[in-house]
C-alpha positions in Angstrom: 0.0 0.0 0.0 2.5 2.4 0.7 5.1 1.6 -2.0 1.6 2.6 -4.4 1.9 5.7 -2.8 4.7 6.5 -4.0 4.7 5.5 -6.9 1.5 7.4 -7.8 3.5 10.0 -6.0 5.9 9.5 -8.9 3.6 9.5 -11.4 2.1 12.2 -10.5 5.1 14.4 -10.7 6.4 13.9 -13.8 2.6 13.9 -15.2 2.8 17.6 -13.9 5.7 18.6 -15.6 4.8 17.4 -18.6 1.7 19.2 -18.4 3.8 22.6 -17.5 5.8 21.4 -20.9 3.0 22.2 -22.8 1.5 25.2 -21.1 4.7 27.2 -21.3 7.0 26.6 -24.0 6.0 27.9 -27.3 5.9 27.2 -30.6 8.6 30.2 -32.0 12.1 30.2 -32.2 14.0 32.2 -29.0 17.8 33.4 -29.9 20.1 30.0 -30.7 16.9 28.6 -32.1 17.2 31.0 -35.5 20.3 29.8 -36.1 21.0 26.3 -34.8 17.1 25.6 -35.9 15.6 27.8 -38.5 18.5 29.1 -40.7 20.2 25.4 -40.4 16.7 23.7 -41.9 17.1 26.7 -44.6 20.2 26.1 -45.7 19.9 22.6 -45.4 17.3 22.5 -47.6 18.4 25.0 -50.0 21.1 23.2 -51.0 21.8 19.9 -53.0 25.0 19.4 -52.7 25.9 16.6 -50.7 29.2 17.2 -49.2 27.5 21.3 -48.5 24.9 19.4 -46.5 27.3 17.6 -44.5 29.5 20.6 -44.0 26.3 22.3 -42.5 25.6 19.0 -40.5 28.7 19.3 -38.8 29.5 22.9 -38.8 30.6 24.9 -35.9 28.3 26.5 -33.4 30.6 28.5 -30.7 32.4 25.7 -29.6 30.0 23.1 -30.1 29.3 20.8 -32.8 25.5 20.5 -32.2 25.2 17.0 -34.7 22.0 15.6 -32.6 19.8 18.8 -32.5 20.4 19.4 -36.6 19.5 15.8 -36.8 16.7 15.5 -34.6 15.3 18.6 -36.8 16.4 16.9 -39.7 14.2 14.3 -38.9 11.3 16.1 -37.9 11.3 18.3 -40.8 11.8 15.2 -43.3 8.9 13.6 -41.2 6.3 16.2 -41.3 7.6 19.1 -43.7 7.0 21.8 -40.8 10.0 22.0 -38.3 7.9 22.9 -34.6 9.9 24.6 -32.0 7.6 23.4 -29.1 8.1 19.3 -29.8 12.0 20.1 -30.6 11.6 21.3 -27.0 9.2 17.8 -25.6 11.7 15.6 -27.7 15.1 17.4 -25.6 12.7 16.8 -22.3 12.6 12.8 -23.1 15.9 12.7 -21.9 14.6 13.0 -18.2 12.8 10.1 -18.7 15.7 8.3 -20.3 17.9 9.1 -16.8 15.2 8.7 -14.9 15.0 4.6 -16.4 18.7 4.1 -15.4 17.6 4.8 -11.4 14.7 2.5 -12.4 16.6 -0.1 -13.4 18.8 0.0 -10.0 15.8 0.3 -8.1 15.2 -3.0 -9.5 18.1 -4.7 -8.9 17.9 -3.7 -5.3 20.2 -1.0 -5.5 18.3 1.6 -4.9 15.4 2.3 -2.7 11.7 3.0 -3.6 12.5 7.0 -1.8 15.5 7.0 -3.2 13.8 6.8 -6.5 11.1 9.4 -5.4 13.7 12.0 -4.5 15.1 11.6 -8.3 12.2 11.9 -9.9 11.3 15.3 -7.5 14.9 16.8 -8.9 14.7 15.4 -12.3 11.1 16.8 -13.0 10.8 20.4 -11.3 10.6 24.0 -13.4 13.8 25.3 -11.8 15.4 24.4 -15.2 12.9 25.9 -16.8 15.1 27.4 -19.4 16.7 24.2 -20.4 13.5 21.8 -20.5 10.7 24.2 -21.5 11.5 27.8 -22.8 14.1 27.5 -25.0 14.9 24.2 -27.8 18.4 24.9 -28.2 19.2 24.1 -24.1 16.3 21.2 -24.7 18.4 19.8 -27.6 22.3 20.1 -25.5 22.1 20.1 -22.4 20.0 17.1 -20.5 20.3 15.1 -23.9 24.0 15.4 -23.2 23.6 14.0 -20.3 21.2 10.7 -21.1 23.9 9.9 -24.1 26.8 10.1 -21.3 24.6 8.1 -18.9 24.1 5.5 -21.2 27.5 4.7 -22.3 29.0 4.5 -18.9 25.7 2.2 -18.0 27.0 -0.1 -21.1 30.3 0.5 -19.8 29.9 -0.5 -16.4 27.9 -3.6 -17.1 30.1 -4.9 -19.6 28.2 -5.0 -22.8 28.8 -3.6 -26.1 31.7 -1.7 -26.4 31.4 -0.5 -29.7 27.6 0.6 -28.8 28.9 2.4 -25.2 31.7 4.3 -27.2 29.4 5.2 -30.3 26.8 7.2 -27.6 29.7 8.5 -26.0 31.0 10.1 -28.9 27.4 11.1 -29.3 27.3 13.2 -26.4 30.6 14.8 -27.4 28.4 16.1 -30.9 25.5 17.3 -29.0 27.5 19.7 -26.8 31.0 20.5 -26.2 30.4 19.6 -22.6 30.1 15.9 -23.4 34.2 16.0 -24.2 34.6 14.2 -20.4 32.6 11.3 -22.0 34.9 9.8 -24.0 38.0 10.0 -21.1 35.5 8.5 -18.4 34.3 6.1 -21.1 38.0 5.0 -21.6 39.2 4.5 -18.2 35.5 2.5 -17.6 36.4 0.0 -20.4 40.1 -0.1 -19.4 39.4 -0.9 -16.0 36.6 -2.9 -16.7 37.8 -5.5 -19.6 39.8 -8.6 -19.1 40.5 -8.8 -22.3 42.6 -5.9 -23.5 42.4 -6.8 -27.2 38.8 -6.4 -27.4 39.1 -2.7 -26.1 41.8 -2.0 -28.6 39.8 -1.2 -31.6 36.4 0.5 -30.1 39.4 2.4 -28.5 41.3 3.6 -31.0 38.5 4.2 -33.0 36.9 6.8 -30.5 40.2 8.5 -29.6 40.8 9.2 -33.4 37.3 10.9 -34.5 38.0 12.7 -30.9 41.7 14.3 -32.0 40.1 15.6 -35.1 37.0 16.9 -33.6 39.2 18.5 -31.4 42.1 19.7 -33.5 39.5 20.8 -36.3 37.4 22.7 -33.5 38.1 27.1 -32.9 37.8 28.0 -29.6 36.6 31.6 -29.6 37.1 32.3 -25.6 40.6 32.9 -25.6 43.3 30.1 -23.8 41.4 27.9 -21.5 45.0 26.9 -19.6 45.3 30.7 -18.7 41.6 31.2 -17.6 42.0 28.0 -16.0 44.8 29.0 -13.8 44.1 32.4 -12.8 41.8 33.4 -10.1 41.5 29.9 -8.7 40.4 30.6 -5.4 37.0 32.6 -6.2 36.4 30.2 -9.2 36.6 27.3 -6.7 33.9 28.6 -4.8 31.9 29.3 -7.3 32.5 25.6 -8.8 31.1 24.6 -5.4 28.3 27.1 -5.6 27.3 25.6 -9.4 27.1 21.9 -8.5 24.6 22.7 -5.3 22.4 25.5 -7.4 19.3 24.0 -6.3 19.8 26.1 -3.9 19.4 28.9 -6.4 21.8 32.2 -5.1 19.4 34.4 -7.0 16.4 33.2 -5.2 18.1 32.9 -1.9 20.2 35.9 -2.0 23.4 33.8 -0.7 26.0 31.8 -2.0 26.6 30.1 1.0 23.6 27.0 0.9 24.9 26.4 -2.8 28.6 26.0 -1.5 27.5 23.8 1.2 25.6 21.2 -1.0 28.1 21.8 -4.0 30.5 20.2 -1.7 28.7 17.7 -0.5 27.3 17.0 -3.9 30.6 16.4 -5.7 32.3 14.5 -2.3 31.3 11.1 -3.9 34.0 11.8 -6.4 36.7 12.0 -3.2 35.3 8.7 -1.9 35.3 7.0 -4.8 39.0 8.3 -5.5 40.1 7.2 -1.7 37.9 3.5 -2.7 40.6 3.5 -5.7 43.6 4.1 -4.0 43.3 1.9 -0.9 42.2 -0.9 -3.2 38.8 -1.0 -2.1 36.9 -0.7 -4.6 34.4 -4.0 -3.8 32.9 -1.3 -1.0 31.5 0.9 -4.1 28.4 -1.0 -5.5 27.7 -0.6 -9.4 24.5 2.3 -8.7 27.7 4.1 -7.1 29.9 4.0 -9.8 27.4 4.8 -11.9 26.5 7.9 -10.3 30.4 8.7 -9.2 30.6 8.5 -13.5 27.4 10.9 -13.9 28.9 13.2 -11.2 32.9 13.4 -13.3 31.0 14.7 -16.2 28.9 17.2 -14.6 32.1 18.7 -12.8 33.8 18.7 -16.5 30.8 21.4 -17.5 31.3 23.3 -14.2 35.0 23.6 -15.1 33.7 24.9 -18.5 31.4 27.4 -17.3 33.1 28.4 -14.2 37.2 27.9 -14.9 37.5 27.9 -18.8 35.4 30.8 -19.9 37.4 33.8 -18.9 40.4 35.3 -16.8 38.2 36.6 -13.9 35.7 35.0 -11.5 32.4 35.7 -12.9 30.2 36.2 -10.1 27.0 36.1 -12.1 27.4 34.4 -15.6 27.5 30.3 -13.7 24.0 31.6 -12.2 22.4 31.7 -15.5 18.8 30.1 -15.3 20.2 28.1 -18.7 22.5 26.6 -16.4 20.0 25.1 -13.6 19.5 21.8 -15.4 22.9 20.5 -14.1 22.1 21.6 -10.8 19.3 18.9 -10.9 21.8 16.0 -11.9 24.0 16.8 -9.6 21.5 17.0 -6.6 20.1 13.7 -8.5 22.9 11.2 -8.9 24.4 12.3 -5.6 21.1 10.8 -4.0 21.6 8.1 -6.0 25.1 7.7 -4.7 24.5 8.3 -1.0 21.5 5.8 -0.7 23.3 2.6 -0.7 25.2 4.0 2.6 22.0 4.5 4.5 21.9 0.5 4.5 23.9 0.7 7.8 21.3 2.6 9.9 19.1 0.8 11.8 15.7 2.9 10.8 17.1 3.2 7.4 13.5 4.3 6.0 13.0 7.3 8.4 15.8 9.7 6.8 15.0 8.6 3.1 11.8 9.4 3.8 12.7 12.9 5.4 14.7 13.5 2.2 12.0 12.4 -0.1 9.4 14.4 1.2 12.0 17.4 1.0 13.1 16.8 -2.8 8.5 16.7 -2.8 8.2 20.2 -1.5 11.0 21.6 -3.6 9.5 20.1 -6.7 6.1 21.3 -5.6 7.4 25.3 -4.4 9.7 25.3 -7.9 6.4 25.5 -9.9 5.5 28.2 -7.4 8.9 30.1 -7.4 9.8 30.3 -11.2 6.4 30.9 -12.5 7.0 34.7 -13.3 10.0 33.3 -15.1 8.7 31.0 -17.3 5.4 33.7 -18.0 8.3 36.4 -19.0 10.0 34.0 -21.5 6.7 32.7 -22.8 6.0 36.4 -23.1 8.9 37.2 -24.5 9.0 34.4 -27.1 5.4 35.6 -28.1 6.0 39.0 -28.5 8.9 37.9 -31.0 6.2 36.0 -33.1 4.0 38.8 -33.5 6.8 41.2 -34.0 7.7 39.3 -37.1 4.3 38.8 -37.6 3.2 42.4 -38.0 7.0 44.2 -39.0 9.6 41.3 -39.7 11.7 42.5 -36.4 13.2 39.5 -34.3 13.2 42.1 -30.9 14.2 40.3 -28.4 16.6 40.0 -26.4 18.0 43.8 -27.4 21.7 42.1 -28.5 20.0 39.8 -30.6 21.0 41.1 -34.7 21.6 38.7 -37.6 21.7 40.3 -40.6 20.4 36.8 -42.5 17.2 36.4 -40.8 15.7 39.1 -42.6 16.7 36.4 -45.4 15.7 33.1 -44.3 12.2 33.7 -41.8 9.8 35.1 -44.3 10.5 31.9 -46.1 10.7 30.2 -43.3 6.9 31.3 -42.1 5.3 30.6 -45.2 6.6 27.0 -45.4 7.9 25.0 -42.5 7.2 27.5 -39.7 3.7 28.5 -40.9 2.4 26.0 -37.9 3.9 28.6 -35.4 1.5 31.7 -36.7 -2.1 31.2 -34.5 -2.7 34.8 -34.3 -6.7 34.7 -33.8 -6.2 35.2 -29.7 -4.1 38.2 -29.5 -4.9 39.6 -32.6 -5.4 43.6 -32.3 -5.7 44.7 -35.8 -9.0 45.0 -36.0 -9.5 47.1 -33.0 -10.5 50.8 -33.4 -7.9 52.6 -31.4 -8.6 56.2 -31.5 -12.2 55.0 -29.9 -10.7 53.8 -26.9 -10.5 56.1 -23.5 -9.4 54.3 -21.0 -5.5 55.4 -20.0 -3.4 55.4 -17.8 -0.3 57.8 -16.9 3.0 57.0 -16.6 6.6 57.9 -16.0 8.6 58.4 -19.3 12.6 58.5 -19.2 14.9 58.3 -22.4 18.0 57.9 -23.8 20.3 56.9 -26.9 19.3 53.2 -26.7 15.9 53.2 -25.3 12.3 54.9 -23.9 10.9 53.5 -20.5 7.3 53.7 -19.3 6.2 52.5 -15.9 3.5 53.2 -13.3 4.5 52.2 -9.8 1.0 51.2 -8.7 -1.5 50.7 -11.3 -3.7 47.6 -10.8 -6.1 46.0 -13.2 -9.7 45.5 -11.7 -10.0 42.3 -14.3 -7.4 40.4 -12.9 -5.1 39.5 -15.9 -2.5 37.1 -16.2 0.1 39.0 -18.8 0.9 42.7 -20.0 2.3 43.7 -22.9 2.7 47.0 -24.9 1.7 47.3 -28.0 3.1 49.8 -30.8 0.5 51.2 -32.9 1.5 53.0 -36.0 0.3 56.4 -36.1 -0.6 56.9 -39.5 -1.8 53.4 -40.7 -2.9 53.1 -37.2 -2.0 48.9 -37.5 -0.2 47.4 -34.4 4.2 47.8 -35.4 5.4 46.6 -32.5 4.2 44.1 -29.4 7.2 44.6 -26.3 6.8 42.4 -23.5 5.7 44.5 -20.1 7.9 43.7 -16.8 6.1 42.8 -14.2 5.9 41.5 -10.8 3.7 38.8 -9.4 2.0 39.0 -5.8 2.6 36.4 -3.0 -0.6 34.0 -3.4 -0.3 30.9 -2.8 -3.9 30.1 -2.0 -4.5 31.1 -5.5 -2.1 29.1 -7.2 -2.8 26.0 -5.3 -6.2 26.9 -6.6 -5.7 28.5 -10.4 -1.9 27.7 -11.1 -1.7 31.5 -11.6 -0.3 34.3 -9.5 -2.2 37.4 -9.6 0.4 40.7 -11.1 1.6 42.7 -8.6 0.7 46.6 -8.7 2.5 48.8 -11.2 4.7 47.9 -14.5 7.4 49.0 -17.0 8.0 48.8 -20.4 11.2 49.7 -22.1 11.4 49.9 -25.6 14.8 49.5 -27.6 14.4 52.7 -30.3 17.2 50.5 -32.4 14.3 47.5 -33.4 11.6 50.2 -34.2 11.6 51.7 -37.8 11.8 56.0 -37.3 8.3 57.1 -36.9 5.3 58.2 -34.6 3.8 55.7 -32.4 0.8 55.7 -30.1 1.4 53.2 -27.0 -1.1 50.6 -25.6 -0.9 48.8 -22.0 -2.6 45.2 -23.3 -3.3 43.1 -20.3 -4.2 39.4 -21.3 -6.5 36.9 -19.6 -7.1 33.5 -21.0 -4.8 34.2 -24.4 -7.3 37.6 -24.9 -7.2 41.2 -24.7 -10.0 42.0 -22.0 -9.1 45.6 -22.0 -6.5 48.1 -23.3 -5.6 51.4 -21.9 -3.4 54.1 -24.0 -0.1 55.3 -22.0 1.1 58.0 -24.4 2.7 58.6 -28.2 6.6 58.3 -28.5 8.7 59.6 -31.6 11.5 57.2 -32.8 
């Protein structure tokens, strides 16, 4: 009876965030996504040159080659002829579900207990990572993929089968992000360690190394030296190493660093036990679910080294915090668990603490959805307001540093072939209101300079309750909506109505700052739009601006 609880428990969890997957991401491309998506498919199919169409398949994106996300589009665009952001995204999120079968499968085998398996599932499937798993395909498509292909290989690894099949997803991970470069050394020493029978590792071996050195030596690295970032600053960069691996206790939420140091270190300590286990011989004390995890851990701390150590000279107290970066948080606070469970054997009321840290990884999951729901609104906000900017004037406007010349080039087609699924305009569509009939308004505080306008109100409150505000850019002489900019806003403490509507109600007051470099020169007449249920319930004119 109660092992059915929890697994409904579990159930239930991951039922939620799938259905948070499909309430919040949205079908539009956000930054990466027009270039690693939409002007890949272009060119790709522009093309009929064979060797120009490999050359795009394995061309350089920063310091990645991104060979599974062009193929997984690849394949969804040869499948259906319409290439759609929002199940790039859902097909990037099956990796959860891939990781999360790896704990089942130790679970099984007795490895791993029924909370243990809980408290997974609770870190695997909350919204902290909102950026990686639901917002944005480009994370979807790297980072936790990444991770399942590493996984795999070092579960192949580990349990002796296929070499050739462990090594092939290893060098998989290594062309779906840059970060899955550990893969292949871990992979290596796995199969070295691991085999009786050197001569069968030989060849796999060889083979792996060699594609490796030429990904490698045929790869630019546009951040400068890594040894000299590596080795400068080392103090503040080890703390902040610490502070990445424990992020689910998110610094920007919290305010401190200090939690996130605290269960940084603890969280990558199963790497020091299992080097101790390896040096005094006693590596029988480690069970296989350790190893497994100890593997999952190496890797991870290979992508904090990237982000924290090999990016640039100086300790960058903000850019490891990156909400794009949260999803590694969640393995690492994952496999740890997975590590640490097997020692809880020894305790006499085993069940009591896994338990106490089930329940805990329960509430976390539960408070993310809670805690990042302004977030994930603001990107879906964002993204949307993008769609109807191109919609309405061809202008990709956010974010503000966001300029390729070529998308001017490749979108309009684009939107009238294998993007056209995206355009569902028949919600928020203002063009047939009459705007000079309208008299509601509301004042507000104007400031300007060279780059941009801002309009707020400090305490302006909608009696109609809505969900979103934007601002919308009508054209003065046409008067036809330009422009749609995405209204900051805050959200009220309400928990009673969130457990009741999974919405927060907006906060009083807003701001709206409009980047005069996106807007063609011109007279424009400014709306306040707030949204309820997808609609316009009722607009209210803030004032005229002059580009």
């Amino acid at each position: 009876m109660f092992a059915g609880i929890l697994w409904l428990t579990l159930i239930a969890v991951i039922t939620f965030f799938w259905f948070s997957v499909f309430r919040f991401s949205y079908n539009f491309p956000y930054y990466d996504d027009f270039e690693n998506i939409v002007k890949f498919i272009h060119d790709y199919s522009q093309t009929a040159n064979i060797r120009a169409k490999l050359a795009l398949l394995f061309e350089q994106n920063f310091e990645h080659r991104v060979i599974f996300s062009k193929s997984v589009t690849l394949l969804q665009y040869f499948t259906t002829g319409q290439v759609n952001i929002k199940w790039l995204i859902i097909l990037g999120d099956l990796s959860l579900i891939g990781i999360l079968c790896f704990f089942i499968q130790y679970h099984f085998k007795k490895q791993l207990s029924l909370p243990a398996l809980l408290t997974v599932t609770c870190l695997l499937f909350q919204v902290q990572h909102y950026e990686d798993s639901i917002s944005w395909a480009t994370c979807a498509l790297q980072h936790a993929p990444c991770i399942f292909f590493s996984l795999w290989s070092f579960y192949l690894a580990l349990n002796r089968r296929n070499l050739y099949l462990s090594g092939s997803l290893a060098l998989l991970a290594l062309f779906t992000s840059a970060n899955g470069l550990s893969s292949i050394a871990i992979w290596l020493i796995i199969v070295l360690v691991n085999t009786a029978d050197r001569r069968k590792v030989a060849l796999p071996a060889l083979l792996l190394t060699v594609v490796t050195l030429v990904h490698i030596l045929t790869l630019t690295i546009y951040s400068g030296s890594v040894l000299k970032h590596a080795t400068s600053d080392i103090g503040p960069k080890f703390i902040f190493f610490l502070s990445f691996a424990g992020q689910i206790a998110d610094p920007n939420m919290i305010g401190s660093m200090y939690p996130s140091v605290f269960l940084g270190a603890l969280f990558t300590l199963p790497i020091v036990i299992a080097g101790i286990a390896i040096l005094t011989k006693k590596t029988r004390s480690i069970t296989s679910v350790q190893w497994f995890c100890a593997a999952g851990i190496l890797t991870l701390m290979f992508v904090d080294f990237l982000i924290v150590f090999a990016r640039g000279t100086d300790a960058d107290a903000y850019g490891y915090r990156m909400d794009r970066y949260k999803i590694y948080a969640a393995f690492f606070a994952a496999l740890s668990i997975g590590f640490y469970d097997g020692y809880l054997n020894s305790l006499k009321y085993s069940m009591l603490p896994r338990l106490g840290i089930a329940a805990s990884a329960f509430v976390f999951c539960l408070c993310s959805y809670y805690i990042y729901y302004g977030s994930m609104v603001s990107y879906q906000k964002t993204i949307e307001a993008n769609h109807y900017n191109f919609l309405w004037s061809k202008t990709i406007y956010y974010p503000a540093i966001y300029w390729d010349g070529a998308t001017g080039e490749y979108m309009p087609d684009a939107s009238s072939t294998y993007l056209k699924n995206a355009v569902n305009a028949q919600d928020l569509n203002p063009a047939g209101m009459e705007w000079d009939n309208l008299s509601d308004s509301v004042k507000v505080t104007a400031s300007e300079n060279s780059s941009y306008i801002s309009l707020s109100n400090a305490d302006w409150q909608s009696q109609y309750a809505p969900e979103k505000l934007y601002a919308i850019a009508i054209e003065s002489g046409s008067r036809q909506p330009r422009y749609l900019f995405s209204v900051e806003s805050e959200y009220q403490r309400a928990v009673k109505i969130f457990v009741t509507t999974l919405n927060k109600p907006l906060s009083p007051g807003f701001n709206c700052r409009i980047y005069k470099t996106k807007l063609k020169p011109g007279n424009y007449d400014i709306y306040l739009l707030p949204i309820k249920k997808g609609r316009i319930i009722r607009p209210y004119k803030l004032r005229r601006i002059t580009v």
